[in-house]
N, C-alpha and C positions, 0 to 999 in steps of 0.2 A: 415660589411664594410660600413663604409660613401661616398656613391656614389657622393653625393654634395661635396662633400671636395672631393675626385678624379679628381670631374671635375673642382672647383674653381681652386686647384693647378697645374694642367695643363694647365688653360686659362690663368694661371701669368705668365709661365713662357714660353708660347710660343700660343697667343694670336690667330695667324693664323693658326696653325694646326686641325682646328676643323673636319676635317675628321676622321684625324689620331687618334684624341682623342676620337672620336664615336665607332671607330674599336674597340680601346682599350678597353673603360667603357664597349663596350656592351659585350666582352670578359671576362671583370672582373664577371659581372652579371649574364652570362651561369656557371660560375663556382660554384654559390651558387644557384639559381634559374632553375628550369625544367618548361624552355617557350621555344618556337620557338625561332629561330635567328631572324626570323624580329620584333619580338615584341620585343627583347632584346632594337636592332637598335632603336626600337624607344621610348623604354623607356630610351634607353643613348644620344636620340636627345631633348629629352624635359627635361631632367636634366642638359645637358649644352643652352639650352634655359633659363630655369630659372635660372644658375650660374651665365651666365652674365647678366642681368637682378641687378642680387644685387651686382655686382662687385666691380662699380664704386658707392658710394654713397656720400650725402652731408648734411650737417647738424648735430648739435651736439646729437641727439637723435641715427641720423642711424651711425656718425662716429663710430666706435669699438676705443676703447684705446686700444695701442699696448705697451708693453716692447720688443718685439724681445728677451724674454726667458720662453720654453716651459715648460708645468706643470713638463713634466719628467726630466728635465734641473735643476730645482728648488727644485724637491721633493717634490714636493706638494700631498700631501695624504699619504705618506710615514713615515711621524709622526719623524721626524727627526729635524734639526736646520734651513732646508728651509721650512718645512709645519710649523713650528711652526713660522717664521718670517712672513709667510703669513697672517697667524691668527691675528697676531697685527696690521699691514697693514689691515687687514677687519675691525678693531676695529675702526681704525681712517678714513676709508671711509666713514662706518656709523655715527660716530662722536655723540654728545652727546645724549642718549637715553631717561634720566630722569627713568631708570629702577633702579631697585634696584642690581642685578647682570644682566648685559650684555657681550658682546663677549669683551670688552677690558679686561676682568677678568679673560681672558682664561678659564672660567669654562665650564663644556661639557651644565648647563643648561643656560637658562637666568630667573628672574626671577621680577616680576612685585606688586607691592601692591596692594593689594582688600582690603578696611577695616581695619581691625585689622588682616588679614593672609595675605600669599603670596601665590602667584601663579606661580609653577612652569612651565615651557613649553622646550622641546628640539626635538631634530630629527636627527636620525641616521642614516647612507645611509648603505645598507649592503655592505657585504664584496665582494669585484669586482671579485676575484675569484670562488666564491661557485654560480657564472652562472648556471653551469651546475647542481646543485645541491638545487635546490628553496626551499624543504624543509628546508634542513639546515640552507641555509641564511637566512628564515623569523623564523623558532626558535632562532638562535643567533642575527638577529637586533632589534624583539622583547623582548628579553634578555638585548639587552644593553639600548634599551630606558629607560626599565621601571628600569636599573642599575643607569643612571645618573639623575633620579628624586628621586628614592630611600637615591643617594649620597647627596641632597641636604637639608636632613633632611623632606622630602615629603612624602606621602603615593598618589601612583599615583592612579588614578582615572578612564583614562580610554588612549584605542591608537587611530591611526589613521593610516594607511600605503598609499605608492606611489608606484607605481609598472609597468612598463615600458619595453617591452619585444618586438626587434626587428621585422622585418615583417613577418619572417620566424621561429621566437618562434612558437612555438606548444602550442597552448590554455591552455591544462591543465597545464604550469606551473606556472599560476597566482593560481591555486587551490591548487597545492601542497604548494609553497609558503604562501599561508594563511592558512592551514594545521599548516605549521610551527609554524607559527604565533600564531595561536587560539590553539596551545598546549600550551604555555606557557600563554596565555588567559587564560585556562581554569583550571591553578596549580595555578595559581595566583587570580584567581579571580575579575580579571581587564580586565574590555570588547575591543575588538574592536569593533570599532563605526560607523567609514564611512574613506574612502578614494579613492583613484583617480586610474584608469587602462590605460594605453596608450602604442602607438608604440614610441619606440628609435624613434627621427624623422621621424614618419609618413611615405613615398613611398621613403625617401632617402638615410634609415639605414637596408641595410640586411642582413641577417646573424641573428642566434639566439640569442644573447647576451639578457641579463637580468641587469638592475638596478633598485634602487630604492632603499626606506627609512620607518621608522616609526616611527609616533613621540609619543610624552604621555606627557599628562600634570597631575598634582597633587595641592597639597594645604597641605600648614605647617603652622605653628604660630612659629617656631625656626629653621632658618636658619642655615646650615653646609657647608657655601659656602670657597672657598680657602684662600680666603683673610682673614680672620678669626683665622687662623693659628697664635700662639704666640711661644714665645722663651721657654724653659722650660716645653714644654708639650712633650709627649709619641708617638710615633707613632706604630699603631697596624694593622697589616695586618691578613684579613682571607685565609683561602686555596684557592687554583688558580688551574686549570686545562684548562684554556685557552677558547676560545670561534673560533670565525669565521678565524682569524690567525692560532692557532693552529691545526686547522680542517681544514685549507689550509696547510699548513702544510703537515700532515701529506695526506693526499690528494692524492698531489704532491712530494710525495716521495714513494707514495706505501705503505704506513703504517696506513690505513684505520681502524685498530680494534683501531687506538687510538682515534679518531673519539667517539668513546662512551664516552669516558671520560671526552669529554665537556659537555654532553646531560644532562644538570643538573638544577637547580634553587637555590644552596648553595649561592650565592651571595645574592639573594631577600632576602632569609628564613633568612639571616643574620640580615639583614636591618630589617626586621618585627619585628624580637625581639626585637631591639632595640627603636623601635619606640612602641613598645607593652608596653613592661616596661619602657618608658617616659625616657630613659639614653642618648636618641639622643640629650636632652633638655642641656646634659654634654657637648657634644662632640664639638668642635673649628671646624673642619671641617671633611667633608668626601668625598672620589673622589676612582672614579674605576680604576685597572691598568690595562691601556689600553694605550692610547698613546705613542708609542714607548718605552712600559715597564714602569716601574719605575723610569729607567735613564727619561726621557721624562715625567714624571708625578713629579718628583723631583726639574724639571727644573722650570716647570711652577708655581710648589707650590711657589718654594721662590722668582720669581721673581712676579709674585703677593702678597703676603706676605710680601717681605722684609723679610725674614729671611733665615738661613741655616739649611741646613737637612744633619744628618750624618745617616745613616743606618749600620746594621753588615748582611754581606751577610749569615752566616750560620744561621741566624735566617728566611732569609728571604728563602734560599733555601729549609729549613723543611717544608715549607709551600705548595714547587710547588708539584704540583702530582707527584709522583714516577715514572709511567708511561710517562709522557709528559717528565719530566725534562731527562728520559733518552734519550729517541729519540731526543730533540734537542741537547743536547751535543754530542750523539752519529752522529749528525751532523753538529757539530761544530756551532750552531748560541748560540749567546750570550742569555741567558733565562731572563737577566735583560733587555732584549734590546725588548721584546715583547710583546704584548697583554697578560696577566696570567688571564683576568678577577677574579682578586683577590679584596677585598674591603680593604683599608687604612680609616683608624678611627686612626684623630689625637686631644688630649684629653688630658687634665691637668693629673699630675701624681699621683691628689686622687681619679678620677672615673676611674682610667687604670682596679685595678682587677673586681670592678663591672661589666665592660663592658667585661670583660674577661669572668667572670662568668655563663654573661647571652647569649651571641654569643653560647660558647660552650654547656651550656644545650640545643640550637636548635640545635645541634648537626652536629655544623660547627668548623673547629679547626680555631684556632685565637694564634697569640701571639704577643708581644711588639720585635720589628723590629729595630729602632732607637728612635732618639729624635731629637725634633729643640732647635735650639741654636740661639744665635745673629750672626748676618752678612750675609753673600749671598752664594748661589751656592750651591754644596750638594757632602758629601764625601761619601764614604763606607769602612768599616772595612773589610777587606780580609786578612788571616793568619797573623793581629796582627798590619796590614798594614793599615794606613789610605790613601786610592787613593781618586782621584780626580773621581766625580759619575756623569760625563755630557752628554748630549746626542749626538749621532754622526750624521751624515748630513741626513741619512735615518737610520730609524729604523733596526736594526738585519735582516740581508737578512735570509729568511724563504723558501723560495722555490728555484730553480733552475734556472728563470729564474731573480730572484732580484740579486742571489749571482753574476751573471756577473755582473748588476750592482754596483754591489760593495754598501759600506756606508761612505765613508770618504768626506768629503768636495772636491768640482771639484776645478781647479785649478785656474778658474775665478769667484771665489764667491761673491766676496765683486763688481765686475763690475756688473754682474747679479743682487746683490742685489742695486747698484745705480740706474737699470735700471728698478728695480721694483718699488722703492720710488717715481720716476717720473713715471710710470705708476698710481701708488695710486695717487699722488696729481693732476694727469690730471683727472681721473675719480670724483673725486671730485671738482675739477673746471667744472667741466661738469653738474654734478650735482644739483653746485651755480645756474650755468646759465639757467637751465630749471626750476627750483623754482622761481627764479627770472622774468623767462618770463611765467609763469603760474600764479603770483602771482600778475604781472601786468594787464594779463586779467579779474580781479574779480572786 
C-alpha cells in the first residue's frame, strides 16, 4: 500500500480534514503493520506532513506532466495497442539517439557501435504477478534478458538485476530471487555481475510487494534487429512453453504442475546454435514471442519494417507445449494473444532448412510458420481462411482478474490517446527548457 499517495489523494480532495485523514491512514497501517496505535498515529502524522510539503510545487523540473489518463486506463504494460502506442510516444520523448537501434525501433534491445562490433544492452522488469513467488520471477527475467540479446544476433556476456521489495518484504526474498536468477547464470554461463537492492519507496510503500528488473548486455559483428525484415523471406518459430505469463497463468488458476513446463533454457540453447554455427550471419532478423503473443510481435515487425506478415496458425500451433496450449484454451484465452517465449527467425528462403537443421540437432523443435510479403499489417491463415492478425487493446486476458478487464479497445480511446500526444509534447518542451537553461549556465 502507498501510504504517500493515501495521503496526497485525500489532502486534494478535501484539504481540511486532516484529522479525519490521520484516523484513517493510521487504520490503513494497523492493518499491514504490528505497532502500537500511537506509533501508527504518528507515523500517519508525518506522512501527511511531508504530502503536503510536495503538494503544491513550482518550476519546470518539480512540475509533473499530466495527461488525466491512468496506466490501467491506457493499458500500459498489458502489451496490447495502448502499451504499444506508449512505446512510440517514449521514442519521440527521447528524440534522436545517434544509436544504431534504439526505442523508436520497437526492438526489446537498443544497440550502440564500439568499433567494428555492436553492443548490445536491454532490461526486463519481471512479471508483476510472480510477487509472491521470487524465485520464479528472477529465473524467467533472467530468461528474458538474456532472450532479447540473444534475439539481436549477440552472445550475451554478462547480467545486472534491480530488486525492490516493500518494507514488510521478508529479507530472504531478495535471495531466493537471485537464486532464480544465478540458475539460469549458471546453465548459461553468463555471470551476474552487480546490481541494486531497495525498498518500494522507502517508509511510504508497505506491504510485501516485490519489483524489479535485469538487464544483459552482449556484443555481435551481425545484427538481427526488426527492421531488417525483407518481403520474401521465411518466418521460423521454435517450441514455446511460455515463461513468467504462463506461470502466472497457471498460478492463478490453480494449475501449478504447469508451472514446470516453463522451467527450461530451449530458447537460449536455440540462439547458441545458431550463433555456434555462424547461420545468425543468415538470418534478417530475430525477436522473442512475448509481447502480446505473436498478434503483438507481428504488429511491431511490420510497422517497423514496412512490410506484411502472413502466418498459418496450425503451424504455429504444433509448436505451443501440449501442456500450456491445453490449459489456455481449456480456459478460453487466446494462445496467440500471449507471451509463448518461443524464438521467430526470419531468413531468406535459401538458409530456411540450414537453420532448420541446425536448431533442431540442439534439440529444440523449429518449423517455417509464415512469410513476409509487401505492404503492411499481418494476416493469419485459419481453416483455409486468411483473417486479419492485429493486436487487441490489452494482450489475452490470462488470469482472473485481467478477464474482468476485458481486451477490446475502451470507448474513449482516440480522446485518451489525444491527451497522451499532449502529454509527450509537454514533457518534451520541458525537457528543451531545462537543456536550454543548463546549457546557458556553462
Amino acid at each position: 500500500m502507498d501510504i504517500e499517495g493515501y495521503a496526497k489523494r485525500a489532502l486534494r480532495q478535501d484539504p481540511a480534514n486532516e484529522a479525519g485523514l490521520e484516523a484513517q491512514l493510521a487504520s490503513r497501517i494497523l492493518e499491514i503493520k504490528k505497532i502500537s496505535h500511537e506509533n501508527a498515529h504518528e507515523i500517519a502524522a508525518a506522512v501527511i506532513t511531508e504530502a503536503k510539503a510536495t503538494l503544491q510545487v513550482e518550476g519546470d523540473v518539480l512540475n509533473p506532466t499530466l495527461s488525466g489518463v491512468s496506466m490501467g486506463e491506457f493499458g500500459v504494460g498489458s502489451r496490447g495497442t495502448g502499451d504499444f502506442y506508449v512505446h512510440a510516444k517514449l521514442g519521440e520523448v527521447i528524440g534522436q539517439t545517434g544509436a544504431v537501434v534504439d526505442s523508436s525501433q520497437l526492438d526489446d534491445s537498443g544497440v550502440v557501435r564500439i568499433g567494428n562490433e555492436y553492443l548490445v544492452v536491454t532490461v526486463d522488469g519481471i512479471h508483476s504477478r510472480l510477487s509472491d513467488f521470487p524465485f520464479l520471477s528472477g529465473f524467467h527475467v533472467a530468461r528474458a534478458a538474456l532472450r532479447d540479446v540473444y534475439s539481436m544476433g549477440a552472445r550475451p556476456l554478462a547480467m545486472l538485476s534491480d530488486i525492490h521489495i516493500a518494507d514488510d518484504g521478508d529479507v530472504a526474498k531478495i535471495f531466493d530471487h537471485i537464486a532464480g536468477i544465478t540458475t539460469v547464470s549458471e546453465l548459461t554461463g553468463i555471470p551476474l555481475i552487480t546490481g541494486s537492492t531497495l525498498r518500494i519507496g522507502g517508509d511510504m510503500v508497505i506491504g510485501d510487494r516485490m519489483t524489479g528488473g535485469v538487464g544483459a548486455v552482449g556484443v555481435t559483428s551481425s545484427l538481427t534487429s526488426r527492421n531488417q525484415t525483407r518481403p520474401g523471406d521465411f518466418i521460423l518459430m521454435t517450441e514455446g512453453a511460455g515463461g513468467g505469463t504462463i506461470s502466472t497463468t497457471a498460478l492463478y488458476y490453480g494449475m501449478h504442475d504447469v508451472v514446470e513446463e516453463t522451467i527450461n533454457i530451449r530458447f537460449l540453447e536455440a540462439c547458441e546454435a545458431l550463433l555456434k554455427s555462424g547461420l545468425h550471419e543468415k538470418v534478417h532478423s530475430m525477436t522473442d514471442v512475448t509481447n502480446g503473443g505473436i498478434r503483438g510481435d507481428a504488429r511491431e515487425i511490420s510497422k517497423t519494417a514496412g512490410v506484411k506478415m502472413v502466418f498459418e496458425e496450425t503451424k504455429i500451433r504444433a509448436l505451443v507445449n501440449p501442456k500450456v496450449l491445453s490449459m489456455l484454451e481449456g480456459l478460453k484465452i487466446d494462445y496467440l494473444g500471449v507471451s509463448l517465449d518461443a524464438l521467430l527467425v526470419i531468413v531468406p528462403p535459401e538458409h530456411a532448412d540450414a537453420i532448420l537443421k541446425t536448431v533442431r540437432a540442439a534439440g529444440v523443435e523449429i518449423d517455417v510458420i509464415g512469410r513476409v510479403e509487401e505492404g503492411n499489417g499481418a494476416e493469419i491463415l485459419i481453416n483455409g481462411e486468411l483473417r486479419d492478425f492485429a493486436p487487441r487493446f490489452r494482450e489475452s486476458a490470462y488470469t482472473p482478474v485481467k478477464k474482468v478487464h476485458g481486451e477490446e479497445n475502451p470507448r474513449d480511446f482516440e480522446e485518451m490517446r489525444a491527451a497522451i500526444d499532449r502529454a509527450a509534447a509537454g514533457s518534451i518542451e520541458k525537457k528543451q527548457k531545462v537543456l536550454e537553461k543548463i546549457l546557458q549556465k556553462r
